[in-house]
C-alpha positions, 0 to 999 in steps of 0.5 A: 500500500502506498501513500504517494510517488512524486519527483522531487529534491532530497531535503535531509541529510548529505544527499540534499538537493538530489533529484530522486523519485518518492515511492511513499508505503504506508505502515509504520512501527513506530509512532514518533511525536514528530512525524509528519506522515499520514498515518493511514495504514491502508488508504483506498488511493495514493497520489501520484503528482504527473509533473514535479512542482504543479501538484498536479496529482492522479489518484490510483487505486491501492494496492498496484502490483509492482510492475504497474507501479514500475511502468507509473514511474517510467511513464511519469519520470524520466529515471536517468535524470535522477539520482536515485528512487528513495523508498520511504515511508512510514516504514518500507522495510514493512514491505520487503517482498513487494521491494524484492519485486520493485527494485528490478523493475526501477533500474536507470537511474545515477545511484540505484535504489536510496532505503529511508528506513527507521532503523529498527528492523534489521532482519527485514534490511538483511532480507533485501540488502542486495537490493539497495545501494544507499540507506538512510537511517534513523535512530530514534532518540526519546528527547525527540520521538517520545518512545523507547530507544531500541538501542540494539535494534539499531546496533544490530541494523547498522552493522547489516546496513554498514554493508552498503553506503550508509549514514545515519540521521538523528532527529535534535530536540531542546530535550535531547541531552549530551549522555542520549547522543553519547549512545548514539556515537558509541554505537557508530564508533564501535562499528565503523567510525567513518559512519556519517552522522547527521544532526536534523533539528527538529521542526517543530510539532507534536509539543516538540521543541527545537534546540537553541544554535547554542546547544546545537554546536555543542552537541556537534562538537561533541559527536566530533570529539569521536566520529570523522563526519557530524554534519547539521542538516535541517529539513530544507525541503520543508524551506523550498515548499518542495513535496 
């Protein structure tokens, strides 16, 4: 089930302002106080936008079996113009057969297949990892999402991830603290310290606060002292109006 596909500019991390194409599933295993995805598990339709920029959206009956999703995107967008086509979510990693069925269908574009992923099921990525070519995951911090970290759920999902070019996102907030970012490097560190790290900070909803610029260069200097790329990124597709 999906819940739209579009042409667009990445707005997060270190692939910012590359044209990918969106493949949005519906789904999700976590409920993040932050998220801003519809949260309808199995709409009737999905959106697809026919020309990037115009919203100028079709409506298409859920499910479409993959080598009709496959032949929408080829018709709609040109593949060789884009540097990847970025599964995401919700959480497409609840979607593993349907992506086995997909990605050989979706080839021609710059880098293959972009994995935005919440970073909590490892034995799903393993399942496809010969299918992706660039993953992006998160690691849910409580100051941010209001849940539980799963501390080795995302340790045992990045050393499969690290298999492949991978970085990882961390969602700030003005209640996230030096010893909750200290896991997140220990957990990097022990596994390849040359994992880049990315510190988004959140735009604010769900009563979630952004960090002051103060604390926010702290927490990078600190992330630092450890690891060879921490980079501040916030959701600049949110900035440009871009879907």
């Amino acid at each position: 089930m999906f819940q739209e596909v579009f042409s667009s500019v990445q707005g997060e991390g270190p692939y910012v302002g590359t044209r990918q194409v969106f493949v949005r599933f519906t789904g999700c295993n976590l409920n993040c106080a932050f998220c801003d995805t519809p949260t309808n598990t199995k709409p009737e339709h999905f959106v697809l936008e026919k020309t990037p920029g115009l919203r100028d959206f079709i409506q298409i009956k859920n499910p479409v079996e993959p080598i009709r999703m496959a032949e929408l995107i080829k018709h709609y967008y040109n593949l060789e113009n884009h540097h990847s086509v970025s599964l995401t979510g919700g959480e497409p990693l609840l979607h593993t057969d349907y992506i086995a069925q997909l990605v050989p269908l979706v080839q021609g574009t710059k880098r293959g297949i972009f994995l935005e992923t919440n970073g909590t099921l490892p034995e799903k990525l393993a399942s496809i990892i010969n299918r992706i070519d660039i993953i992006s995951m998160d690691i849910k911090l409580f100051s941010s999402t209001k849940e539980k970290t799963p501390w080795e759920l995302h340790k045992e999902f990045l050393q499969v991830a690290s298999q492949k070019d991978v970085y990882v996102k961390v969602v700030v907030s003005s209640a996230t603290n030096f010893d909750e970012l200290e896991q997140v490097v220990e957990l990097i560190k022990n596994i390849n310290r040359n994992i880049e790290l990315v510190l988004q900070p959140v735009t604010p909803k769900g009563g979630i606060a952004p960090l002051d610029n103060h604390s926010l260069l702290l927490l990078q200097e600190q992330a630092l002292k450890t690891l060879k790329n921490v980079r501040v990124i916030p959701q600049t597709h949110l900035m440009m109006g871009q879907l």
